[in-house]
C-alpha positions in Angstrom: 14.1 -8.6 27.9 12.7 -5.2 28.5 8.9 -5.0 26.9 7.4 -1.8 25.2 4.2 -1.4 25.3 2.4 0.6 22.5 0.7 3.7 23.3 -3.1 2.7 23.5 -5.7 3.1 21.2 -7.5 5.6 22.1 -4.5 8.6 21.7 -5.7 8.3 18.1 -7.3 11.6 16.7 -11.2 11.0 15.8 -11.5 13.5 13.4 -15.7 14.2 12.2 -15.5 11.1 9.9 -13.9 8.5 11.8 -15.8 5.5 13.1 -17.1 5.4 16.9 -16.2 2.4 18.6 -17.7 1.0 22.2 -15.6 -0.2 25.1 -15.3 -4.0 23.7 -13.9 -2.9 20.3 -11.9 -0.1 21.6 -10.3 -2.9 23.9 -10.0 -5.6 21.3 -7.9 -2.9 19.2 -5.9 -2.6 22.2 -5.3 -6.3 22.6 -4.5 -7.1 18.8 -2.1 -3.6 19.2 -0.4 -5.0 22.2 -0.2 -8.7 20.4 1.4 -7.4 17.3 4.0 -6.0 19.6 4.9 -9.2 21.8 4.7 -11.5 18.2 7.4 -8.5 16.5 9.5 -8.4 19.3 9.5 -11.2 21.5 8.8 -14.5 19.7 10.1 -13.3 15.9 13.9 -13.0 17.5 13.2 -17.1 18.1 13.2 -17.3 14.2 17.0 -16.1 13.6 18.0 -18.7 16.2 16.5 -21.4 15.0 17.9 -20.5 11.7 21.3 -20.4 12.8 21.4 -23.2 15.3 19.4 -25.8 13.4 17.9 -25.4 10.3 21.0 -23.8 8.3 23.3 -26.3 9.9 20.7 -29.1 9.0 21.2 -27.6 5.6 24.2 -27.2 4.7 24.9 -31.0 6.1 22.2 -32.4 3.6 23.6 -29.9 0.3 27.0 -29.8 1.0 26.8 -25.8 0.4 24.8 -22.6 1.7 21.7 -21.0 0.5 21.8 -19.7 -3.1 19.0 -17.5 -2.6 15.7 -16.5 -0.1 13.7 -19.5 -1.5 15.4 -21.9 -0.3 15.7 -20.2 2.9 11.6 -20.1 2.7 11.2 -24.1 1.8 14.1 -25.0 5.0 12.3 -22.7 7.3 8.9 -23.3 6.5 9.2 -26.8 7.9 11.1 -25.4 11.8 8.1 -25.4 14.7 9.8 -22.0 15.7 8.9 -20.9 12.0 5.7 -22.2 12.2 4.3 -20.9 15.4 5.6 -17.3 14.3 3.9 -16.6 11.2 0.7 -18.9 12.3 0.3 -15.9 15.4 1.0 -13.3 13.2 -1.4 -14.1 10.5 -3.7 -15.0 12.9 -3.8 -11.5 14.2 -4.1 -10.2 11.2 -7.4 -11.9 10.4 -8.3 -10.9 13.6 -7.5 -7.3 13.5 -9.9 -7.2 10.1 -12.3 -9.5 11.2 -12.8 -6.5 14.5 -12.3 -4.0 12.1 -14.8 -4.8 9.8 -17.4 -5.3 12.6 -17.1 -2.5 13.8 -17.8 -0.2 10.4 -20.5 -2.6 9.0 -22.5 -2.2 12.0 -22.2 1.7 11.5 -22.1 1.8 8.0 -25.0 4.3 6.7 -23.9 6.1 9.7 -20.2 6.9 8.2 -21.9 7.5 4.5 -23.9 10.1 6.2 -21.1 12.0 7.6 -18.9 12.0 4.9 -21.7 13.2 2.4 -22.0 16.2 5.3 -18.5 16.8 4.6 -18.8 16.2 1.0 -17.2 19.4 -0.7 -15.5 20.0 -4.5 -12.5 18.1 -3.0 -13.4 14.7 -4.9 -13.4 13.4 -8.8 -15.0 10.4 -9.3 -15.4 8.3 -12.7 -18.6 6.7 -13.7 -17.8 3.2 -14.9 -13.8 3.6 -13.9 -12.3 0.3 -14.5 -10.3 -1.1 -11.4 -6.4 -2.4 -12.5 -6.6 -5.5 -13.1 -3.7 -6.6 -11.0 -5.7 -4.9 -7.7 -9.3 -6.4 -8.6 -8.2 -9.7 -6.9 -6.4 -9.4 -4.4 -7.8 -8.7 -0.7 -4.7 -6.6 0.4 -3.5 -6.7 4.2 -6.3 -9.6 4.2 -9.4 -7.0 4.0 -12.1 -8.2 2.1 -12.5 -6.6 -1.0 -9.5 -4.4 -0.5 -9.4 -0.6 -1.4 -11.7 -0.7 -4.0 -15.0 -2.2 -3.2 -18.1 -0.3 -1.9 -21.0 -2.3 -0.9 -24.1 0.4 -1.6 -23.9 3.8 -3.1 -21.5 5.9 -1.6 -20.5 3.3 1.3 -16.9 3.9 2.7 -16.4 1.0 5.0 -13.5 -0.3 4.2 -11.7 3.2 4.1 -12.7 3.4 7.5 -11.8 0.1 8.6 -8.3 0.9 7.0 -8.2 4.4 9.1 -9.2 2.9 12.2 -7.2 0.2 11.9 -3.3 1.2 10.7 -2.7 1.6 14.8 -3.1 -2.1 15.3 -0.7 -3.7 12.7 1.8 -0.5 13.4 1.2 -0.6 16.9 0.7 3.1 17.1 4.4 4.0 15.4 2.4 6.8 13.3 1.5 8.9 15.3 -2.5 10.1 16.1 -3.8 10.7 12.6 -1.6 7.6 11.1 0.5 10.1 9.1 4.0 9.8 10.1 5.5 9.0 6.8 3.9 12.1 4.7 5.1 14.3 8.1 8.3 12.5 7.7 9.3 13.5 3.7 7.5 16.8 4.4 9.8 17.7 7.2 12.7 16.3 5.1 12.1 18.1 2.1 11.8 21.6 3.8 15.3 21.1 6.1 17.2 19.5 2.8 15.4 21.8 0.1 14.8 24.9 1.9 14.3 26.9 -1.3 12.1 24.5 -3.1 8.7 26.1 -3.4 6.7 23.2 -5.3 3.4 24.8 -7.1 1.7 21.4 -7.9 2.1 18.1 -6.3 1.0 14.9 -7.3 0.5 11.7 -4.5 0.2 8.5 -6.1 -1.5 5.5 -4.6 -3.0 8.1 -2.1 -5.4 6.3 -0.4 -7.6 8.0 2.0 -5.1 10.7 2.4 -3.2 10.1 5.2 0.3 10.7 4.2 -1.1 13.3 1.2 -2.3 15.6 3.7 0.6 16.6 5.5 2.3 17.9 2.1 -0.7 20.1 1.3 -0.1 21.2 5.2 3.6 21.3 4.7 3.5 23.3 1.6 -0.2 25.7 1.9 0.3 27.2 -1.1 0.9 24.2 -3.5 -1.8 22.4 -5.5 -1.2 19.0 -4.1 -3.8 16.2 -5.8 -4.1 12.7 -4.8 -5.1 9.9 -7.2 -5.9 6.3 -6.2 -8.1 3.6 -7.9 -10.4 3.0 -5.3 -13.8 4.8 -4.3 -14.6 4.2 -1.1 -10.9 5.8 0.0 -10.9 9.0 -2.1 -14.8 9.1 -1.1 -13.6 8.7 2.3 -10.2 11.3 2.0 -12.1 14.0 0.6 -14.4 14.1 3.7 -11.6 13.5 6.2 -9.7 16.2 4.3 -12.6 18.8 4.4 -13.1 17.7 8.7 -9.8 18.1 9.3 -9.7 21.5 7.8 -7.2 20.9 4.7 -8.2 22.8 1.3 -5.7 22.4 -0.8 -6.0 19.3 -1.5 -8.1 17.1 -4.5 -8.7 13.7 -4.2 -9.1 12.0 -8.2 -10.5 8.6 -9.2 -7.2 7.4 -11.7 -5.1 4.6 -12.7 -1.8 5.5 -12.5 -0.7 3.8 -15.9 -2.5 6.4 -17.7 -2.2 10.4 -16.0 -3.2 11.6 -20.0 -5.7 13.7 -18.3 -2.5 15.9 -16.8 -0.5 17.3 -19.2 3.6 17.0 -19.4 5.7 18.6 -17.1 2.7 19.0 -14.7 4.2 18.5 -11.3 6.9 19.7 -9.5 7.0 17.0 -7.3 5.6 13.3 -7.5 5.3 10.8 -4.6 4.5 7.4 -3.5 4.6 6.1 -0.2 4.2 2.1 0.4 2.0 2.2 -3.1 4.4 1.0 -5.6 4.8 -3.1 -3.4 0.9 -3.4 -3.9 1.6 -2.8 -7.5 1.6 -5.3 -10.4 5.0 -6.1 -11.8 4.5 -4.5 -15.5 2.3 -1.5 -13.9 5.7 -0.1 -12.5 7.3 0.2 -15.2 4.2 1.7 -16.8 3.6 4.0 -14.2 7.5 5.1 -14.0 6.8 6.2 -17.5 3.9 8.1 -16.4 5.6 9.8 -13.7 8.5 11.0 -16.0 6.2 12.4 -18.3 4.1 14.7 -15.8 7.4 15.4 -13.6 8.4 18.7 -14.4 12.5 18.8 -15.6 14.1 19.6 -12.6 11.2 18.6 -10.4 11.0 16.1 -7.2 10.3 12.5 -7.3 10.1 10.6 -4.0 8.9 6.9 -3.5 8.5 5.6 0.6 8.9 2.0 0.4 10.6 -1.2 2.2 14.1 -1.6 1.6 15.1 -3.2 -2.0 16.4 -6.8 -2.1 20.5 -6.0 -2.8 23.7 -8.2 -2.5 24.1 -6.7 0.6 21.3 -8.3 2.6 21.3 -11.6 3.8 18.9 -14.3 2.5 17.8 -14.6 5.6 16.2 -11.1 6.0 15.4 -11.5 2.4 13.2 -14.4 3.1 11.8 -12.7 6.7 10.8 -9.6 4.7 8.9 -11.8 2.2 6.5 -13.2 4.7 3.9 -10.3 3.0 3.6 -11.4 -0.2 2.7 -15.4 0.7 0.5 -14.4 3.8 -0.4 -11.1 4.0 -2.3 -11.1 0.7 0.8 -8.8 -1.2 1.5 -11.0 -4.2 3.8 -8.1 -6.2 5.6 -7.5 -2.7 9.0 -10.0 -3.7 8.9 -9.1 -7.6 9.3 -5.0 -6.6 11.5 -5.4 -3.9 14.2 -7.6 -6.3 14.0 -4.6 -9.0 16.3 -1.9 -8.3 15.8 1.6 -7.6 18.4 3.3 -9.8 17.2 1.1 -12.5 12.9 2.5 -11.4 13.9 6.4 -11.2 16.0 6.1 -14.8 12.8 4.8 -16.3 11.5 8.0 -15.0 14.0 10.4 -16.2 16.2 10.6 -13.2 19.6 10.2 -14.2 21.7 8.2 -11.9 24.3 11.3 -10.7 20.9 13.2 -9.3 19.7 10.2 -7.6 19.4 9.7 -3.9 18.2 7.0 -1.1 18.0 8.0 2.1 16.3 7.3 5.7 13.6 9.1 6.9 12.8 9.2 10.6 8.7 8.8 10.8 7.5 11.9 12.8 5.1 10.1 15.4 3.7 12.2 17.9 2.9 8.8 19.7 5.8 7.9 20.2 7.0 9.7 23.3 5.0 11.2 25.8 5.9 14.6 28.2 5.0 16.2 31.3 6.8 19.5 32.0 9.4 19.0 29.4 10.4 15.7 30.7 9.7 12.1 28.7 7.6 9.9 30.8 7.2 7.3 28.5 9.2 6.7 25.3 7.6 4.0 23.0 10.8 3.7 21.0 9.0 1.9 18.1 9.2 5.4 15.8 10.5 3.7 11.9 13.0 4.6 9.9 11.5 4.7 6.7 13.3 3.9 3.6 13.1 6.8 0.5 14.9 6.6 -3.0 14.3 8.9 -5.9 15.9 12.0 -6.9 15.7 15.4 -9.2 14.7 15.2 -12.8 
């Protein structure tokens, strides 16, 4: 078996905000990057095998039948050694990659408020007393204490910048320098497919610290393009990294997405997620849809990035592999969203099902290949295919 490595750690762009890192933690990142790799392509192959030549046989000899659905697949395979070892290394790593990622910003903290308050700019809304969803207060997502949402002292952005510093290691570096690859991705898609779509106002929902926001506002310099997210510490965080990287026409606001009053109708001509809506509590969707069909101008954009729905058409046994998020990877609302179906999400919303659409979106990674006089010296070959659905209102 031929073994990629991921480009290493340090090809990632450290823009003015991003946290400095010494020899040890650089190399730690590079390890953890490296491990993700071998775990996701070497040892998770053993889990298919041992599903088809033991534990499905073993199965179907004890029921008399097949699976009827992913959960059973779950309870058979969840007692297989192959199983076992699997998803103990991976969530190992991923305690590991947090447990190194938060080191490294707590240590540096202050340092990191400081530099984003020197690139503090008109960029950033934030409420006084904002309430935090309920459904998100809980939960630690991707196992980071605290999640999105918590700041430890007045204007601390640690966990922003753990997050930033960090997306290399669980992707092993498949997007691209400034961790962006899926906003470049539906930017680059939108202006071959739509060539004469000139959108005035965006709206990113779920933004984060901006990562995939920015490239639209890049994509498109003369739109409006505002990014809302519930947690502090990321828009805090955004807004600064925004502002370094040299991107104005962007706004970073403190909402909850199942109440946009504060925009009017028919605010946006184009709406987008990308990976928000899995983190998302089951009746918040629906709530939210509502929202986004309300601000979505008629005849405007909507666009959700997000992993491929649960349908007839896929096998239990991916079913079951793809659920390994929500029981370990702290993503509780991951299997609920992936069962509902997208047709039935974008109607909510006011896309009626002749102007829907689900595509695949190749991730623009700059990482991903490397060139020395127009020849490719290394290709990486780990550059996703992302999966899109939504449509035109």
């Amino acid at each position: 078996m031929q073994y990629q490595l991921p480009p290493v750690w340090t090809k990632l762009y450290r823009h003015a905000v991003f946290p400095e890192f010494s020899h040890d933690e650089r190399a730690r990142y590079n390890f953890l990057a490296n491990l993700n790799r071998f775990i996701s392509t070497v040892i998770a192959p053993g889990n298919q095998i041992a599903f088809q030549n033991r534990v499905k046989p073993a199965f179907e000899k004890e029921k008399g039948r097949t699976f009827a659905n992913r959960h059973e697949v779950a309870e058979a395979m969840s007692k297989d050694p192959v199983y076992q070892s699997w998803a103990a290394l991976r969530r190992c790593t991923m305690e590991m990659r947090q447990q190194n990622g938060r080191a490294v910003v707590m240590r540096q903290a202050k340092e990191l408020a400081d530099k984003v308050k020197q690139y503090a700019g008109d960029n950033l809304i934030l409420k006084k007393n904002f309430k935090v969803p309920e459904y998100l207060r809980h939960v630690d997502n991707h196992l980071m204490p605290g999640s999105y949402h918590t700041s430890y002292f007045e204007g601390d952005v640690s966990n922003a910048a753990n997050y930033d510093s960090g997306l290399f290691v669980t992707s092993g570096g498949m997007l691209g320098s400034l961790t962006d690859g899926g906003g470049k991705a539906i930017a680059k898609w939108v202006k071959e497919y739509y060539p004469d779509f000139r959108p005035k106002k965006i709206l990113d929902i779920g933004c984060g610290l901006g990562h995939n926001t920015l490239p639209l506002a890049e994509a498109f310099p003369d739109a409006e393009v505002i990014g809302i997210d519930a947690g502090e510490p990321m828009l805090r965080y955004g807004a600064a990294r925004a502002n370094a990287l040299g991107v104005k026409n962007v706004k970073f606001i403190q909402m909850d997405a199942e109440d946009m009053s504060e925009f009017e109708d028919e605010t946006f001509d184009w709406v987008q997620t990308t990976m928000f809506l899995h983190e998302t509590g089951g009746k918040a969707i629906h709530k939210i849809m509502k929202e986004i069909g309300r601000v979505l101008k008629k005849g405007g954009l909507c666009l959700h990035i997000e992993q491929p729905q649960y349908t007839p058409d896929m096998s239990y046994y991916e079913q079951f592999m793809r659920d390994w998020d929500a029981y370990y990877n702290a993503e509780p609302y991951w299997g609920h969203m992936h069962d509902l179906q997208p047709e039935d999400l974008m109607a909510e919303c006011g896309i009626p099902k002749e102007r829907f659409m689900q595509i695949g979106v190749k991730a623009v990674n700059d990482l991903d290949t490397q060139k020395k006089d127009d020849k490719i010296t290394e290709d990486y070959g780990r550059t996703p295919i992302w999966n899109v659905f939504g449509g035109w209102k």
